[in-house]
C-alpha positions as CSV (number, residue, x, y, z in Angstrom):
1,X,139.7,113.2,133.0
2,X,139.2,116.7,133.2
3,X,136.2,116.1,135.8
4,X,139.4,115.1,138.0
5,X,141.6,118.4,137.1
6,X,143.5,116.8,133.9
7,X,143.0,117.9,130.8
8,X,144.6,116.0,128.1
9,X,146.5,117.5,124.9
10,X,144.1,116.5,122.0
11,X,144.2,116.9,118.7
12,X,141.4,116.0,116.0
13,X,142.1,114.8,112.7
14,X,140.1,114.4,109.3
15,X,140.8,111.5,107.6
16,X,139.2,110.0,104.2
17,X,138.4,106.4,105.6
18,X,138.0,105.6,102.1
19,X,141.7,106.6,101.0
20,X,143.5,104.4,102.9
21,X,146.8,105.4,101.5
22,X,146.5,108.9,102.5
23,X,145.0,107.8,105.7
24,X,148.2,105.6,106.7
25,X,150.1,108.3,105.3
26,X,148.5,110.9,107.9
27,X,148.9,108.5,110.7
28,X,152.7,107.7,110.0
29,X,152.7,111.9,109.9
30,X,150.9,111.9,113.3
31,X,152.2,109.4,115.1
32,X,149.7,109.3,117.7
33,X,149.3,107.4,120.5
34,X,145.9,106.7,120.4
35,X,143.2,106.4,117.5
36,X,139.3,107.1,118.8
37,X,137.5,105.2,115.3
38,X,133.2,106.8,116.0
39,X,132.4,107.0,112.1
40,X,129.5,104.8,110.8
41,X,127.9,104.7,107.3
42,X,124.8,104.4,109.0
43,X,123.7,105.4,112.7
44,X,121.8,102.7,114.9
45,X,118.4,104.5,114.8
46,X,118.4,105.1,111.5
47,X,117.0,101.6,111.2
48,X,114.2,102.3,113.3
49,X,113.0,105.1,110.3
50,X,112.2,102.3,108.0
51,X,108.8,101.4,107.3
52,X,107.7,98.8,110.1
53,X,107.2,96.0,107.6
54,X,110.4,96.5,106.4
55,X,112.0,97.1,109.5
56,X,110.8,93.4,110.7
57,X,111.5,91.5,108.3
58,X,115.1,93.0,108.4
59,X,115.3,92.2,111.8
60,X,114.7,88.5,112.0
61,X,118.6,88.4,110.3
62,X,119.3,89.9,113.5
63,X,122.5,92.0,113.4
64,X,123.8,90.8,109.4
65,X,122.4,93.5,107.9
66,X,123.4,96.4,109.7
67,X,126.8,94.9,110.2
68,X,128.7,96.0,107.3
69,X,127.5,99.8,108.0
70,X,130.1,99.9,110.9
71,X,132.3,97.4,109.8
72,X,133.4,98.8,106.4
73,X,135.1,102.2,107.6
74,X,136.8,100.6,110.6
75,X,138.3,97.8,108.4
76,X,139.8,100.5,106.2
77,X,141.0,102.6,109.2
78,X,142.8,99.1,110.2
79,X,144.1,99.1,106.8
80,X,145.9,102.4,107.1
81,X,146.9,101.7,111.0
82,X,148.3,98.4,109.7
83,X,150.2,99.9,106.3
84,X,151.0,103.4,108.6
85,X,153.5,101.0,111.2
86,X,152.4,103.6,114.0
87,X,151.6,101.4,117.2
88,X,148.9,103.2,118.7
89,X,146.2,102.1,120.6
90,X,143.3,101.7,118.4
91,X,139.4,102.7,119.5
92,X,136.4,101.0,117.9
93,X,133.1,103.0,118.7
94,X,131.2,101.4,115.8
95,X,129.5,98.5,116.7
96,X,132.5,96.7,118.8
97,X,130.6,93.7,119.9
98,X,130.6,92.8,116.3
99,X,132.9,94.4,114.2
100,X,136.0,93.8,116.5
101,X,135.5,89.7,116.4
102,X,135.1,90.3,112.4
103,X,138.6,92.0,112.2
104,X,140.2,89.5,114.4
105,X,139.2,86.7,112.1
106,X,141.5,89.3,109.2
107,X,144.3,89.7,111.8
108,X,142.9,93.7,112.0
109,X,140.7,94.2,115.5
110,X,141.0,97.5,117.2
111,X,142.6,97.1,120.8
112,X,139.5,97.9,122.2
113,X,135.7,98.7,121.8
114,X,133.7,101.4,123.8
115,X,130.1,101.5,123.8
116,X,127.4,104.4,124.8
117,X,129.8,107.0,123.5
118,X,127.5,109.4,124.5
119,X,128.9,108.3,127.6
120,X,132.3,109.9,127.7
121,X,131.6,112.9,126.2
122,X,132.5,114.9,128.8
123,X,135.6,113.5,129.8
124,X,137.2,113.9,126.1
125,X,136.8,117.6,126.7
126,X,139.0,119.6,123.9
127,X,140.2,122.7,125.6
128,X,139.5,124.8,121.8
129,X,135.9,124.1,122.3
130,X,135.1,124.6,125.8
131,X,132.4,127.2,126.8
132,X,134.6,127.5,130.5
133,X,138.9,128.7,130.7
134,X,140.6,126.0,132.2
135,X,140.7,126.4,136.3
């Protein structure tokens, strides 16, 4: 939004994803309103660094591999959301398309995916690390 003149009140916020007591314990702290979720194990091209023998006979199980890289630390961030009580609108950047139908099957999806992060970049400006004052 701040390409149209608003510039939102963010705040950024280190969580262990594998703690998931402290992690709903942060949240409840928070209280935020909404959650982004971008970590990964693993990121998408770091498949295409395997050997390419390797790398195709990994592919012919299409997606099942790579899955649980971006499903495992968005199911424990769901854990904490869920055990935290906070209702706030939930952000899956890893691997959506798959990992929120996963979740849904546990009662656990994120409200909503994004993909090509990269994307939106700009808009999620936060005003401590801009190069520019605020007009």
């Amino acid at each position: 939004m701040a390409n149209l003149g608003f510039f939102a009140d963010l705040t950024s916020v280190r969580l262990d994803l594998w703690d998931i007591d402290a992690s709903a314990e942060a949240l409840e702290r928070i209280r935020p309103d909404i959650v982004f979720m971008g970590a990964s194990l693993q990121p998408w091209w770091h498949i295409t660094q395997l050997p390419p023998e390797v790398f195709a006979e990994l592919d012919q199980a299409r997606f099942g591999p790579w899955l649980p890289m971006h499903l495992t630390l968005v199911h424990r961030l769901m854990q904490a959301v869920r055990s935290s009580g906070i209702q706030a609108t939930v952000v899956n950047a890893a691997y959506p398309d798959a990992v929120g139908p996963v979740l849904a099957a546990a009662g656990l999806a994120p409200d909503l995916g994004i993909g090509d992060v990269a994307n939106i970049v700009p808009g999620l400006a936060w005003p401590g690390l801009r190069r520019r004052p605020h007009p």
